[in-house]
N, C-alpha and C positions, 0 to 999 in steps of 0.2 A: 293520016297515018304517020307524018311527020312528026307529031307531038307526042306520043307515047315515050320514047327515051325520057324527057322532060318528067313524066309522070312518074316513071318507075324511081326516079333519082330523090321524090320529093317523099314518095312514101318511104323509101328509105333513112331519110335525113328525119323523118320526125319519130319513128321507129327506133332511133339513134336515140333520140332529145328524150323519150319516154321512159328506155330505160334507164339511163343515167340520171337523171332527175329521180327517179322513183326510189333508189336506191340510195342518194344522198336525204332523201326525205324519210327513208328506212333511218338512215343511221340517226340522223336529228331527233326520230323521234322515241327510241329503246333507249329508257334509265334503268337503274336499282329495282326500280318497282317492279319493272316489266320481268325482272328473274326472279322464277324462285328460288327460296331457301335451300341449299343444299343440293341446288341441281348443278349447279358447276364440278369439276373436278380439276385434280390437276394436267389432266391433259387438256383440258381447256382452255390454259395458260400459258403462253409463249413461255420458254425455260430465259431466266435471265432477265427478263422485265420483272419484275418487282423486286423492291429494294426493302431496308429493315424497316423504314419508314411508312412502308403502304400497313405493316402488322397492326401498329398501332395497340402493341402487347397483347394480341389476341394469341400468339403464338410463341411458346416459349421452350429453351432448349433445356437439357440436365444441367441440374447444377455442378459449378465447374468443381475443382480439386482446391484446398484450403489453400492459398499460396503461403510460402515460407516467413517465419514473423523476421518481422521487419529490425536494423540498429538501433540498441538501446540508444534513447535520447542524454544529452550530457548533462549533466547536476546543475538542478537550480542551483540558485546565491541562495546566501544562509539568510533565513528573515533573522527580522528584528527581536532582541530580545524580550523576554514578556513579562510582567510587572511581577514584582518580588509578592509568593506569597505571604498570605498573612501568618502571625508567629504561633507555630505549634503549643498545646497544652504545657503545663510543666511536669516533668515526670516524678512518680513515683519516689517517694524518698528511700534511699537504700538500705539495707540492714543494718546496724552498728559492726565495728570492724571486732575484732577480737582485743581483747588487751595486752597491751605492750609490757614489756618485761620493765620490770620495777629499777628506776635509776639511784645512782649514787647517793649517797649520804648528803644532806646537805651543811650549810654548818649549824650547828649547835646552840653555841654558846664560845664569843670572842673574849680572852682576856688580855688588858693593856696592862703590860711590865716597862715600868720605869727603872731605869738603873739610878747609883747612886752617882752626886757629882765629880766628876773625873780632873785633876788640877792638868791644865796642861800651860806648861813655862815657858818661857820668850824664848824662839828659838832654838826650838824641838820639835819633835814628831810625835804623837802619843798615840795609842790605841787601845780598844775598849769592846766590851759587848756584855749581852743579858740572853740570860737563858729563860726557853720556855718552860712550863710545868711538864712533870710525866704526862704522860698521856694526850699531848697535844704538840701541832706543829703550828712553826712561826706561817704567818702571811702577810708581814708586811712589818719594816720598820725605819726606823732612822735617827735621828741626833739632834741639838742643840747648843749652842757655845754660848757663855756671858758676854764674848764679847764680839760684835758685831763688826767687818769688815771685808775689804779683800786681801788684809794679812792676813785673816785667821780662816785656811785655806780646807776643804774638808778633800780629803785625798782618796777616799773609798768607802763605800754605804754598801751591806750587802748579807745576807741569809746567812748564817754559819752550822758547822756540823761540828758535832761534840764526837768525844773518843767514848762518851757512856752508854751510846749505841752500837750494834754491829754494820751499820748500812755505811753510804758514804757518802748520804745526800744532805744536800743544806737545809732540813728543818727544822732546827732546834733552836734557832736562838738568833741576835743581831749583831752584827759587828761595823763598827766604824774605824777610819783612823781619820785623825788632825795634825795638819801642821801651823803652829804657830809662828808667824813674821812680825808681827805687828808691834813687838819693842812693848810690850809688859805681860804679864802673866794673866792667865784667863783660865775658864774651865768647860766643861762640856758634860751632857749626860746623854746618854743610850737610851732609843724605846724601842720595842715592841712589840706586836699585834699577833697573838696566838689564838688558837682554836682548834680543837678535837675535829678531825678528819677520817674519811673513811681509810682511803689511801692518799699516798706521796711518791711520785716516779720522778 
């Protein structure tokens, strides 16, 4: 009769050992396999245990709202410059222009007037000139002396105007003057150079 306590302690202690063991070997041995598809739900889910991580993009939200565009970026550097191209066609040759208004007369025909020899004396001043033909104006003239020096001094070379015109311009003819230093007598003659013109201003 004594032993019985002893007995009821031992069936309880293995009674203990049976269920705990049975239920650690429950859990060890339910995988993936053992559920099936679709039988879970979300109450079956502790709230807060699973993180984005466990989706593994099986689950995914609305797409969000466009965000705002972003600071224009600041200006490249200028590249390098690019090799000259090559030289375009030649163009077109242009129309001829119009013709231009018709210019002045040219000369004609020059005539050289020689005057006759002029005495000029030791020791004097003399002067001289030669007329052009009608119808023509001087363009150019001058003089000559016999006798060769720097006494025999020529004092003015120059275009002259006649009183047989009404204008009062120098083209009619040549005039000189001489002065004589030179200690003897010498002489001189008048030229020149006419020619038919259109105008004389």
């Amino acid at each position: 009769m004594r032993y019985r306590p002893v007995i009821a302690v031992l069936v309880a202690a293995i009674a203990l050992l049976l269920t705990v063991g049975g239920t650690a070997v429950a859990a060890a041995l339910i995988t993936g396999k053992d559920i099936k598809n679709g039988s879970l739900t979300g109450k079956d889910v502790k709230n807060k245990s699973l993180t984005p991580k466990d989706f593994k993009g099986s689950v995914r939200g609305a797409t969000g709202a466009t965000g705002a565009t972003g600071a224009t970026g600041t200006t490249g550097t200028t590249g390098a410059t690019g090799a000259t191209g090559a030289t375009g066609a030649t163009g077109a040759t242009g129309a001829t222009g119009a013709t231009g208004p018709q210019g002045p007369a040219g000369l004609v025909a020059l005539t050289y007037i020689q005057g006759p020899p002029v005495a000029l004396p030791n020791a004097t001043q003399v002067g001289s000139s030669v007329d052009c033909p009608t119808g023509t104006s001087v363009v150019s003239g001058g003089a000559s002396t016999v006798t060769v020096g720097p006494a025999v001094i020529l004092d003015g070379s120059f275009p002259k105007d006649t009183v047989a015109d009404a204008d009062l311009i120098r083209d009619d003819g040549w005039a000189v003057n001489y002065n004589n230093q030179s200690g003897s007598a010498s002489s001189f003659r008048v030229y020149a150079v006419c020619a038919a013109v259109g105008s004389v201003s």
